[in-house]
C-alpha positions in Angstrom: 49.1 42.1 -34.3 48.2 42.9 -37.9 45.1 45.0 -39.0 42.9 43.3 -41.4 41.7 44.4 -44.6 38.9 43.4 -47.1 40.9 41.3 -50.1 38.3 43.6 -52.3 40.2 47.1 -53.6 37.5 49.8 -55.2 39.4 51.5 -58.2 37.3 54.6 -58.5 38.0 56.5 -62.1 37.2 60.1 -63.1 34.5 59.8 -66.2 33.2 63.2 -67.5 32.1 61.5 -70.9 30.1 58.8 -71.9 33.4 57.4 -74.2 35.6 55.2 -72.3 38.5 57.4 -70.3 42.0 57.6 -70.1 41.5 56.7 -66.2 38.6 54.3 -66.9 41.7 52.0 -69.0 43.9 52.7 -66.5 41.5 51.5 -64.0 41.5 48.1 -65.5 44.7 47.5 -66.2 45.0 48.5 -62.4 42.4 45.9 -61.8 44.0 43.0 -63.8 47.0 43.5 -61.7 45.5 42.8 -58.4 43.8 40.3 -60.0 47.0 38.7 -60.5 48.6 39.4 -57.0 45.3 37.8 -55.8 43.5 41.1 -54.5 40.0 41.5 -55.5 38.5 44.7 -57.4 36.0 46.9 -58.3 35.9 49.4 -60.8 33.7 52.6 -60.3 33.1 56.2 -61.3 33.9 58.7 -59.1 30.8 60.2 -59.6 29.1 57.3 -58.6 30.8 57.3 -55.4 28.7 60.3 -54.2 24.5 59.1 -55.3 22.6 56.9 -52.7 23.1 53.0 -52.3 19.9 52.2 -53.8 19.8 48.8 -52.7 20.3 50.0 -48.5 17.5 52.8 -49.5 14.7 50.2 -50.0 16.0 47.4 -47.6 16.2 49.4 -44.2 14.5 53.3 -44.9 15.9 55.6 -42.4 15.4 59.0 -42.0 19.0 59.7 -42.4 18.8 57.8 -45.1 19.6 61.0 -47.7 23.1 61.2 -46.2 23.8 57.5 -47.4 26.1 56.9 -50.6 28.2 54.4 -52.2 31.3 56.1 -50.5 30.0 55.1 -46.5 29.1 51.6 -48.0 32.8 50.8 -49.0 33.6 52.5 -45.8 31.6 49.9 -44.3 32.4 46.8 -46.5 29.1 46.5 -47.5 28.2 46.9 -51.5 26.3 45.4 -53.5 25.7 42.5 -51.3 28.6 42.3 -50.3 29.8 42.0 -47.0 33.5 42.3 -46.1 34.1 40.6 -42.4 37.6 42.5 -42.7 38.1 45.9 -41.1 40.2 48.2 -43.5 38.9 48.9 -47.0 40.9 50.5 -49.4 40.0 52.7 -52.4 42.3 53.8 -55.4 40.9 57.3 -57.1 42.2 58.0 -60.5 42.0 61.4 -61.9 43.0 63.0 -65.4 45.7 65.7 -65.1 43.9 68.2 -66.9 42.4 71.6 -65.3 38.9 70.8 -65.4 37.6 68.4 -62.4 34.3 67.8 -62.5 34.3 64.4 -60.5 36.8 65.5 -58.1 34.6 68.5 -57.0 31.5 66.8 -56.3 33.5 64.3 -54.1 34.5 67.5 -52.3 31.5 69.1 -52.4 30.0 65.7 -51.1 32.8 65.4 -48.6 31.7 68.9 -47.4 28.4 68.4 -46.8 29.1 65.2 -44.8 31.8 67.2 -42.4 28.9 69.8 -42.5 26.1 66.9 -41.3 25.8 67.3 -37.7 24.2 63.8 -37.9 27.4 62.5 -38.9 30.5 60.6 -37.1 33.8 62.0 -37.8 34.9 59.4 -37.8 32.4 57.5 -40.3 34.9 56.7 -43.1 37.7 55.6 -40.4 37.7 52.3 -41.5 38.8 53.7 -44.9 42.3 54.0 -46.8 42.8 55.9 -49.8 45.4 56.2 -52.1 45.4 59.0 -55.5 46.4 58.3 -58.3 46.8 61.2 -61.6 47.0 59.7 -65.1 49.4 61.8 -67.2 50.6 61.1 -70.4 54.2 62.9 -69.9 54.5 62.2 -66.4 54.5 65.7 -65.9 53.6 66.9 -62.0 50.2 67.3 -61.4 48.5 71.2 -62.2 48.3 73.8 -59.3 44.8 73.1 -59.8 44.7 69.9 -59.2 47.4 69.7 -56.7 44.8 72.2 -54.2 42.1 70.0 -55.1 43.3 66.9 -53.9 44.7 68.3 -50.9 41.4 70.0 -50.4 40.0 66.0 -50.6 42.5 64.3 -48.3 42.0 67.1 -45.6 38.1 66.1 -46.1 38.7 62.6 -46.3 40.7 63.1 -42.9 38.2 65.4 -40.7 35.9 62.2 -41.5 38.1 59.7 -40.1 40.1 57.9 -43.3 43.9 57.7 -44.0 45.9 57.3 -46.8 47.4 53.5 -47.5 50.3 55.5 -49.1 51.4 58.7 -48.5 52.5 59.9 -52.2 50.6 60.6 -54.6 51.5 58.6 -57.7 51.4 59.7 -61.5 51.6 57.5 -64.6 49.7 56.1 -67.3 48.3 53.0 -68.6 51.2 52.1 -70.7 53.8 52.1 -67.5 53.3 48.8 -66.4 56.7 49.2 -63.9 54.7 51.9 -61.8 51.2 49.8 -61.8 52.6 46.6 -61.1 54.9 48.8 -58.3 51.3 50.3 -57.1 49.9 46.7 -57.2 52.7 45.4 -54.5 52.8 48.2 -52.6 49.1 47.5 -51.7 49.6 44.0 -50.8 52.6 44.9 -48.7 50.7 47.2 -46.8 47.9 45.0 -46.2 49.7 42.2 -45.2 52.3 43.9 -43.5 50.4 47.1 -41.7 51.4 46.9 -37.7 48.1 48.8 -36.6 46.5 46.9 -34.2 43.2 45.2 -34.7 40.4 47.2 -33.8 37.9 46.5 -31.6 35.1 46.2 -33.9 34.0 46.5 -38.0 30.8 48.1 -37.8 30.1 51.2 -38.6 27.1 53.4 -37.8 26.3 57.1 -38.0 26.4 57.8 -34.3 30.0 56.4 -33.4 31.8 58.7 -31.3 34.6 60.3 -31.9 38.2 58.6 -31.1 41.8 60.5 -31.4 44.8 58.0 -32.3 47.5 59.4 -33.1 48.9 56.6 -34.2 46.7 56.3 -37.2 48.6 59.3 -38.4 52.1 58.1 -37.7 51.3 54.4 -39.4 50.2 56.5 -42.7 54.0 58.5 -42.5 55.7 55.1 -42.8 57.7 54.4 -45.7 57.5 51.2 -48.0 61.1 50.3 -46.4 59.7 50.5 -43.4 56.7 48.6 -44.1 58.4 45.7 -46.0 60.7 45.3 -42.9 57.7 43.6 -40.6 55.7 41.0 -40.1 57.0 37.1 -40.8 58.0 36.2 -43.8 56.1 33.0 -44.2 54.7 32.7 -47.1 55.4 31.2 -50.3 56.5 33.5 -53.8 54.5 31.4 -55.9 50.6 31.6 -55.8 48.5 28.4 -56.6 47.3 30.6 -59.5 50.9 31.3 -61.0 52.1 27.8 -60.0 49.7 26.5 -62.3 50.8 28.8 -64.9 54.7 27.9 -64.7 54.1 24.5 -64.5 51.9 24.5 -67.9 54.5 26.4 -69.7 57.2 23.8 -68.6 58.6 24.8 -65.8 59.3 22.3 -62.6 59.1 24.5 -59.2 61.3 23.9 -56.5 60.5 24.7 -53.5 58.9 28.0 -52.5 60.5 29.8 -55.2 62.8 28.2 -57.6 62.5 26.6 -60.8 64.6 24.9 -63.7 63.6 24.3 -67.3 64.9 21.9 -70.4 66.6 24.3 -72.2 65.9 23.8 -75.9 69.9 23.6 -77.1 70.5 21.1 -74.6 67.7 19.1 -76.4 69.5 20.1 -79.5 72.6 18.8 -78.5 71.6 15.8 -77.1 70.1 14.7 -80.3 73.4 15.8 -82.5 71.7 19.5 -83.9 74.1 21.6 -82.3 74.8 23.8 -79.3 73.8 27.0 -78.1 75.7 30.5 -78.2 77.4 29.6 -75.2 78.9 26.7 -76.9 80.3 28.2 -79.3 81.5 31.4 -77.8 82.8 29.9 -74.4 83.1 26.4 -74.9 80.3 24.5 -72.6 78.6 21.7 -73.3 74.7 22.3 -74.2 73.8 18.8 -73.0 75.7 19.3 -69.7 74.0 22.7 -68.6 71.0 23.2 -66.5 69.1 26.4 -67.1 67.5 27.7 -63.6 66.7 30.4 -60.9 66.8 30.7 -57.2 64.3 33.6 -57.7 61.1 33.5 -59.7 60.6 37.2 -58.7 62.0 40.1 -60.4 62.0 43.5 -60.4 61.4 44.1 -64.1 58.7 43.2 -66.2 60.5 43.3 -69.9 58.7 43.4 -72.9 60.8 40.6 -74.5 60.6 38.3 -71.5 59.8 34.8 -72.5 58.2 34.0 -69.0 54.7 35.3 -70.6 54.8 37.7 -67.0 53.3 34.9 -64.9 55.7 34.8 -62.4 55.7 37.4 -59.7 57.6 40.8 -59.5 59.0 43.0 -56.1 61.8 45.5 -55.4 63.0 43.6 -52.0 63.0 39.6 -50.6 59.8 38.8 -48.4 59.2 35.4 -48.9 60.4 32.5 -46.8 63.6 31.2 -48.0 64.3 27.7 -49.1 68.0 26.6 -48.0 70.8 26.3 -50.7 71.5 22.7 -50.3 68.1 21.9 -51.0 67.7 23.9 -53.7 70.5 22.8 -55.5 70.1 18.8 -55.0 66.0 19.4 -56.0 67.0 21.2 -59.0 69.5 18.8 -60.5 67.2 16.1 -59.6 64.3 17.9 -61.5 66.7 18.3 -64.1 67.8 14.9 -65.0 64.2 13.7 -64.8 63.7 16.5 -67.6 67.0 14.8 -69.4 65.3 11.3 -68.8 62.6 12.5 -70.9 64.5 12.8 -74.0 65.7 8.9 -74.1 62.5 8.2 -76.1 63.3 10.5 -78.9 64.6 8.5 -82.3 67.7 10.5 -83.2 69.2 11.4 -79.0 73.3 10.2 -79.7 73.8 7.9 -76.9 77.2 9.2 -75.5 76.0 12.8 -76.0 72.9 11.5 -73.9 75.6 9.4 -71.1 77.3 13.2 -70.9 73.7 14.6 -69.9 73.3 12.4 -67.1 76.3 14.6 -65.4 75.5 18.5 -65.2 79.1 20.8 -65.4 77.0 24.1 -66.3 74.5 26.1 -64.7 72.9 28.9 -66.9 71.6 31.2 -63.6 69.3 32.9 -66.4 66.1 31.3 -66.2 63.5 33.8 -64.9 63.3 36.6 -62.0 66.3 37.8 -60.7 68.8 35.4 -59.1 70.7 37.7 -57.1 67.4 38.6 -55.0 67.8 35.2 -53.0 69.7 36.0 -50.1 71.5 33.3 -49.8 72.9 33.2 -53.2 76.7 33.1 -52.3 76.1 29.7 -50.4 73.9 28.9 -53.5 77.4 29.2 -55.7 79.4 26.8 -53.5 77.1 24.8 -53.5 77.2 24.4 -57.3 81.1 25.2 -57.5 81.4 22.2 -54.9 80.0 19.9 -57.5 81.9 21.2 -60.3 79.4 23.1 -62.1 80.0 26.5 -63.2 77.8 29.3 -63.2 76.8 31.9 -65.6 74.8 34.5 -63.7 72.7 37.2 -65.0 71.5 40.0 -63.0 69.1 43.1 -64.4 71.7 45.4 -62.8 68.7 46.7 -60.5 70.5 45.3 -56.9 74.0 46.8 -56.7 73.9 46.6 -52.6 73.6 42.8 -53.6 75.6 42.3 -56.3 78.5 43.9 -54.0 78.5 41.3 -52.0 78.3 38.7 -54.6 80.9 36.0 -54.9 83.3 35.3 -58.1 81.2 33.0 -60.7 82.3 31.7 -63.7 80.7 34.9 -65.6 78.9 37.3 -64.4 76.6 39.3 -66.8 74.8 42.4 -66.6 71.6 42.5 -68.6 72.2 46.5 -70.8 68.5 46.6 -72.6 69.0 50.4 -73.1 71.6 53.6 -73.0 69.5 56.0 -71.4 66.8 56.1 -68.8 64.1 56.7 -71.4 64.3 54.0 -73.3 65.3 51.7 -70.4 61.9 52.5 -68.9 60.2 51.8 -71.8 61.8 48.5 -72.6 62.3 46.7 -69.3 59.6 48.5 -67.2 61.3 48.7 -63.8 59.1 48.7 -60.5 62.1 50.6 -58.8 61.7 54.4 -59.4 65.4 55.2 -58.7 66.3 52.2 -61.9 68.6 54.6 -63.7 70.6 54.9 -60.3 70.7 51.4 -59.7 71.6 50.3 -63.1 74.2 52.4 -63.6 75.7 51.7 -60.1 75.5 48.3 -61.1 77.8 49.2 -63.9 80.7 51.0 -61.9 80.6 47.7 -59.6 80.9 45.7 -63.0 84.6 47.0 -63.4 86.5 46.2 -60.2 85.0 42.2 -60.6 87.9 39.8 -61.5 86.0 37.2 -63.0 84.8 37.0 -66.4 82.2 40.0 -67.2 79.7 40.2 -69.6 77.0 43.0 -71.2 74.1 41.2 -72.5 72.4 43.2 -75.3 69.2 42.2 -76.0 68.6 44.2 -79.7 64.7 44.9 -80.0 63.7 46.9 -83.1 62.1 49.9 -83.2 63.1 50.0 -79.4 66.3 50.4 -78.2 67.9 50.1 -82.0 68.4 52.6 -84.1 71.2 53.9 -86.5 71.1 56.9 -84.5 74.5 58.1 -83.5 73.5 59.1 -79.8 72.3 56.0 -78.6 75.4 54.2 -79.9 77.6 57.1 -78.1 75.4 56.0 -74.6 76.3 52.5 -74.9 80.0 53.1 -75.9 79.7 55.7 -72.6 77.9 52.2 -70.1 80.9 50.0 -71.8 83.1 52.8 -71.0 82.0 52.8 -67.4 82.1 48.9 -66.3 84.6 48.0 -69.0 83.0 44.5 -69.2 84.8 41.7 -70.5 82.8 40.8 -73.6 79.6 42.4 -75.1 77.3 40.3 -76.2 74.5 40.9 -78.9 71.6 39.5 -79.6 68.6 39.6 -81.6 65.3 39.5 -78.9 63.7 35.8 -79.3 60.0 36.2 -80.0 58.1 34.2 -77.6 54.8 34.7 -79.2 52.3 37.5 -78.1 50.8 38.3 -74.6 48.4 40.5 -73.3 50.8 43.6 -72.4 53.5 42.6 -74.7 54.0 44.9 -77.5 57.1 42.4 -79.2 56.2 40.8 -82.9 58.1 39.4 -85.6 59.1 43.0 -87.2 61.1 43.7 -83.5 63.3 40.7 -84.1 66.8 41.7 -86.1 68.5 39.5 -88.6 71.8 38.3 -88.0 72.9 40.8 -90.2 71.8 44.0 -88.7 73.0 42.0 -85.5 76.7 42.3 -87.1 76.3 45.7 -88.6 74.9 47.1 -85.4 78.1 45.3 -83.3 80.6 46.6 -86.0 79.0 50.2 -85.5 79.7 50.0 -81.9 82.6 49.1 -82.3 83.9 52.1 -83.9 81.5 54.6 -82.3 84.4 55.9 -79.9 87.9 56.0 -79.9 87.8 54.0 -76.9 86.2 51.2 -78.1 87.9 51.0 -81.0 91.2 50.8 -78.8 90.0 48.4 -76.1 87.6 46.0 -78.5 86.8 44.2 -81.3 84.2 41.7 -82.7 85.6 37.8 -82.0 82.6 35.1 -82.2 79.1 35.1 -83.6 76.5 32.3 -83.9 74.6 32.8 -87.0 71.6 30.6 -85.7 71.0 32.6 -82.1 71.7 35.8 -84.3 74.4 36.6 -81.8 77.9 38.4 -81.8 80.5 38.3 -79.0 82.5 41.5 -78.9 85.4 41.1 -77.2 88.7 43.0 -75.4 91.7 42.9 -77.1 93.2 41.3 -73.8 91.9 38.4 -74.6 93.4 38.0 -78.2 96.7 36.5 -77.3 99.8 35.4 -79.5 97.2 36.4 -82.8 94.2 33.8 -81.5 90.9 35.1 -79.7 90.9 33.4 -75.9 87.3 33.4 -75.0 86.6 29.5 -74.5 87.0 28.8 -70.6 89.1 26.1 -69.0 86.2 24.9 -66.6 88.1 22.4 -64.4 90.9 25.2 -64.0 87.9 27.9 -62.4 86.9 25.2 -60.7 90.1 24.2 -59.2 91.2 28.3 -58.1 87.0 28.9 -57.0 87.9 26.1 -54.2 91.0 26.9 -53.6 90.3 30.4 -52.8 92.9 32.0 -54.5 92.4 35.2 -56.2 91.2 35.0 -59.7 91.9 36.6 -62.9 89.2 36.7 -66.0 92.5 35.5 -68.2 93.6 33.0 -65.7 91.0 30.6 -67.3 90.4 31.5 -70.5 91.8 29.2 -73.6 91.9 29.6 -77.2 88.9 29.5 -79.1 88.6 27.1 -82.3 88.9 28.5 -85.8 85.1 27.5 -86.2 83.4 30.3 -83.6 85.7 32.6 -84.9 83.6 35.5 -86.8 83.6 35.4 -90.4 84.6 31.5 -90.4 82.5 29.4 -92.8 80.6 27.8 -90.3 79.6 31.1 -88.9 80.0 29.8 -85.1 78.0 26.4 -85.7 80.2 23.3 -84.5 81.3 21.4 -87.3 80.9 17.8 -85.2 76.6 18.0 -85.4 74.3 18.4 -88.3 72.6 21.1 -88.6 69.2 21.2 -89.6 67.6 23.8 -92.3 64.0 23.2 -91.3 63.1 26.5 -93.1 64.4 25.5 -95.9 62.7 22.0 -96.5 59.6 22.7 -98.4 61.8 24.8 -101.3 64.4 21.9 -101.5 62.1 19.7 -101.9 60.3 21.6 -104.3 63.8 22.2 -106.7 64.2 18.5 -106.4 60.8 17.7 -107.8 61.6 20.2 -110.7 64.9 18.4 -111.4 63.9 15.2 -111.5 60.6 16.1 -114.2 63.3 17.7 -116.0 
């Protein structure tokens, strides 16, 4: 039986100025997260914690009324008329890591006086969990200070009955969204998930006597393993709030958490404008290829992502699970509706739009993190069985999964950064052991026998820079899964958001796209002996470095034979990454004319209308 627990979380933030704090900020970004996981919030001082409840003062005057503060009303779930029918209330406190305290010790000091009050319960705030939080700019472990000041607290907090939700204490700042949103869905876990049992009764008074449970203590010890491992997973990924969200930017949800999308090149191909990247590097058919995910969650929140961040984020599965064969028929079904859709439009090429009605690709790219679904190997047959191929992307942050993955078409590994730092700072991982996991994730990379892939995702003035050592870390990652191909890309700006810290000036021209790839290239002796540059696609700002394996008899082979996977996937035979690889035409080769755009659609230069037009109207007045 699960304990219950007011939906409302009080955030209570050091302030020793009148100016708005480090820790009051944090506080409401901390907010606007459980906003978003649906948990309401509260900001308030610490200070404030310890005066009087005005408002119970003048409605019921007691004589122990001057041993009644803010702190025994959340206790209670009563505030500011508010009454919580729930049991458990939690409370966050934030405080600076700096030497002086001034909040922190008049909560102890308050704290003491309470444990010193023989009028009062020990057990007064035992409907209470707490959790500490310390904002530090560098990270850096709280001060000695601090450290026997907030154990001072929780030994208080404990002789008067409340526990911690979460047993560590946790230290970032308001710029780490990785660690808040982490926080954020650790709480909810632990409120849906906690296997207390229910207690007898919510109300709260100054006389209750006295109860030891040991069991209390023991529930507070758990870890968030532990934790995530009970209770039924019943529910659905998406909220109503979020669904709303996905489906306004576009998005058809399948299920409890999948979701496809029109992909904009297989628009563009449809109507005779050309394919995407993939086209032109590996040979698929942009009007054949369905773009979705089996997983709206993820376990990064990037600062390029083009989902806007309104679909949810965790480190493990917990939803309930939607079976493979359904998901695969509702997707394709959603899709051709989506394909449908584009009959109207003036200039769609009617066999290009025939070709659509039959899907051969499936980009597993969408959102979230497709290799979270659990049943994502019976997801692949399922696809494979229809003779659609799959191009699976991963954020290299599951390598227990991704073990245990079967052979797809090609597998890619999303590389946003060569060193923890900067990987932090640019994909803003919940898990705290990321670097582990992502470069686990790249030692598996190597003993795959299908196609593999590094996606580079080149953000300026983030994680690209002329600077020799962070070339030398990514020649060290390629070094260490020896993928198959490299890919690099500019970052697509997807306009701004709240939290999102991308603009125009981060996106790369194609140019510095082909400088940077030529510069990694020759960074190592290594990579100068096992690579080379083979493809690019001008328009996508995108350039395929490739292994030399895979120039064969003086022709680049990085086009795939589809029906050939197709036919050894089935069969079950062991594959090889140059088993189905052909030639690649003349045109995606790099520094061909075309510069990697098929020669059989039109391209259009919408950029570039206004000036022609403008030279025209010259010439003719001339």
């Amino acid at each position: 039986m699960q304990q219950i627990y007011s939906d409302l979380v009080t955030i209570a933030y050091a302030k020793d100025t009148e100016t708005i704090t480090d820790c009051q900020e944090l506080a409401v970004f901390l907010a606007t997260e459980l906003c978003n996981a649906d948990l309401k919030s509260q900001c308030l001082s610490v200070n404030s914690l310890t005066k009087p409840n005005k408002k119970n003062q003048e409605e019921s005057p007691k004589e122990d009324s001057d041993i009644s503060c803010r702190l025994l009303s959340i206790a209670k779930g009563d505030l500011d008329d508010v009454t919580h029918d729930a049991c458990y209330n939690t409370i966050v406190f934030i405080f600076e890591n700096s030497i002086q305290q001034h909040d922190l010790s008049i909560l102890i000091s308050t704290l003491n006086d309470l444990i010193c009050d023989f009028r009062v319960s020990k057990t007064i705030l035992k409907n209470l969990k707490t959790i500490f939080v310390i904002h530090s700019h560098d990270q850096c472990e709280p001060n000695d200070d601090l450290k026997h000041l907030l154990l001072q607290a929780t030994k208080m907090l404990n002789k008067l009955g409340a526990t911690k939700l979460l047993d560590e204490i946790f230290v970032f700042n308001k710029s780490d969204f990785g660690q808040i949103l982490s926080l954020v869905n650790r709480i909810k876990e632990s409120h849906e998930l906690d296997p207390d049992p229910v207690p007898a009764s919510c109300n709260l008074n100054l006389n209750d006597t006295y109860k030891d449970d040991e069991s209390d203590d023991m529930t507070d010890l758990m870890s968030s393993d532990d934790i995530e491992n009970l209770g039924s997973l019943s529910k659905s990924m998406v909220s109503e709030t979020q669904r709303k969200q996905l489906t306004k930017q576009g998005y058809k949800l399948i299920g409890n958490h999948s979701a496809v999308k029109l992909c904009r090149w297989t628009k563009s191909r449809v109507r005779g404008h050309g394919g995407c990247y993939k086209h032109t590097l590996y040979g698929i058919k942009s009007n054949q290829c369905m773009e979705m995910t089996p997983s709206l969650a993820c376990a990064n929140k990037c600062v390029f992502c083009w989902r806007h961040h309104t679909n949810p984020v965790a480190t493990s599965w917990k939803w309930k699970e939607d079976q493979p064969e359904y998901i695969a028929e509702e997707s394709l079904k959603a899709h051709l509706r989506l394909i449908k859709e584009l009959r109207g439009i003036f200039d769609v090429k009617s066999e290009r739009y025939q070709e659509a009605q039959t899907v051969r690709h499936c980009a597993l790219s969408l959102v979230g993190e497709p290799i979270m679904y659990p049943q994502i190997n019976e997801l692949l047959t399922e696809l494979h069985d229809r003779h659609i191929s799959s191009f699976l992307v991963t954020n290299a942050q599951f390598p227990e999964e991704m073990e245990k993955l079967s052979p797809v078409t090609q597998l890619y590994l999303s590389i946003d950064a060569a060193d923890d730092v900067s990987l932090k700072k640019i994909d803003r991982p919940l898990f705290r052991d990321y670097w582990r996991r992502f470069e686990k994730c790249i030692e598996l990379l190597k003993y795959r026998k299908e196609r593999t892939v590094f996606r580079m995702t080149l953000v300026r003035h983030f994680n690209m820079s002329d600077q020799m050592g962070e070339l030398e870390g990514y020649a060290r990652l390629i070094k260490m899964g020896e993928p198959d191909f490299v890919e690099i890309k500019a970052v697509t700006f997807c306009g701004t958001v709240h939290d999102n810290a991308i603009t125009m000036n981060n996106v790369p021209w194609h140019d510095e796209v082909i400088k940077y790839a030529k510069a990694l290239v020759n960074i190592t002796e290594y990579n100068r002996e096992h690579y080379d540059i083979a493809c690019e696609h001008r328009h996508s700002c995108c350039v395929l470095i490739a292994k030399k394996i895979f120039f064969v008899n003086g022709k680049w082979h990085t086009w795939i034979d589809y029906d050939k996977f197709n036919n050894l996937v089935t069969s079950g035979v062991a594959i090889n990454a140059l088993d189905y690889s052909i030639e690649t035409p003349s045109w995606a080769i790099f520094g061909a004319p075309e510069q990697g755009f098929d020669p059989v659609d039109t391209r259009i230069y919408t950029k570039g209308r206004k000036k022609l037009n403008k030279d025209l109207s010259v010439t003719l007045n001339l």
